[in-house]
C-alpha positions as CSV (number, residue, x, y, z in Angstrom):
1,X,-11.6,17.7,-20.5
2,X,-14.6,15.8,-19.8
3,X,-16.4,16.0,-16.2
4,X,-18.3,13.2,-14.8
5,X,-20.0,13.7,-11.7
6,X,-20.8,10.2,-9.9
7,X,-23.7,9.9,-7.8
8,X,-23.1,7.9,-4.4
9,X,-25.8,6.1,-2.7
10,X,-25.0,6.8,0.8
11,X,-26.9,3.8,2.4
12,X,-24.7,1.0,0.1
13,X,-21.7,2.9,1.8
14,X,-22.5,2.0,4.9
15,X,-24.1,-1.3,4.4
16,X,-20.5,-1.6,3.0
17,X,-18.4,-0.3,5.7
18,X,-20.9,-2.5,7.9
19,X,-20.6,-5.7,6.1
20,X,-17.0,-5.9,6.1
21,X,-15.0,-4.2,8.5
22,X,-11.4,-5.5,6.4
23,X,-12.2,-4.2,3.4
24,X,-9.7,-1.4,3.2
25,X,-6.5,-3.4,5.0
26,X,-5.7,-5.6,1.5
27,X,-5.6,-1.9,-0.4
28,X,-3.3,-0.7,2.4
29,X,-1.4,-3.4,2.4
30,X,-0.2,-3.1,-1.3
31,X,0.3,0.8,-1.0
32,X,2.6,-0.1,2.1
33,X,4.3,-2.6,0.0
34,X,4.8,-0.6,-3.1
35,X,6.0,2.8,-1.5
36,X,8.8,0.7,1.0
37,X,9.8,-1.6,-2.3
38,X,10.2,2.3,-4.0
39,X,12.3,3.6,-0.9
40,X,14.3,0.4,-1.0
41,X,15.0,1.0,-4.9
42,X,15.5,4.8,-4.6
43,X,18.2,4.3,-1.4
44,X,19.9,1.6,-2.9
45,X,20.2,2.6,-6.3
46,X,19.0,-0.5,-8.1
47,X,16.1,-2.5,-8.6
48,X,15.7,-5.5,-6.9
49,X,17.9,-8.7,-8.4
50,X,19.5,-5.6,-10.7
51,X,23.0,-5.6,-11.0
52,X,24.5,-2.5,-11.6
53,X,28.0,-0.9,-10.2
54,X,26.9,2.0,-8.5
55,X,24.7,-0.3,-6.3
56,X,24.7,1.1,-2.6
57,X,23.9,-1.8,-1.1
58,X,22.0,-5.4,-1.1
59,X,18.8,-6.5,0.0
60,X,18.8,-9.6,2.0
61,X,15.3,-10.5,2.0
62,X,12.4,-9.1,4.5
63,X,10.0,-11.1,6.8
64,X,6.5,-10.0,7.1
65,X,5.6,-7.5,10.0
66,X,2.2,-5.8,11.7
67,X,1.5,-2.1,10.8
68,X,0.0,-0.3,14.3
69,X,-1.9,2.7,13.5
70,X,-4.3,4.6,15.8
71,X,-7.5,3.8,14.4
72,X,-9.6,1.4,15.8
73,X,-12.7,0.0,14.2
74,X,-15.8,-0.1,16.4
């Protein structure tokens, strides 16, 4: 196995986390999305628009919502 060590340049860091304060909410967004459609699938047994006869259940579409969390940016 190969090793690659990555060398950070601190200061472009922060002159990214300065620049744009959103950056991280799209990538949150999608792992949000992906890990509920996953539950969904896992709980009711199918995938989504998959018919099968041991389905639990049916989704009936979703509606978009805000996610709370505790940290604030400053």
């Amino acid at each position: 196995m190969t090793v690659t060590k990555i060398r950070t340049d601190v200061s472009a860091v922060k002159e990214l986390l300065r620049s744009d304060k959103e950056f991280l909410k799209p990538l949150i967004q999608s792992a949000v999305q992906d890990i509920l459609e996953a539950e969904m699938t896992e709980t009711l047994g199918a995938e989504k628009g998959e018919r099968v006869e041991g389905r639990l259940g049916y989704r009936s579409g979703y509606y978009s919502r805000s996610l709370i969390t505790r940290i604030r940016s400053s």
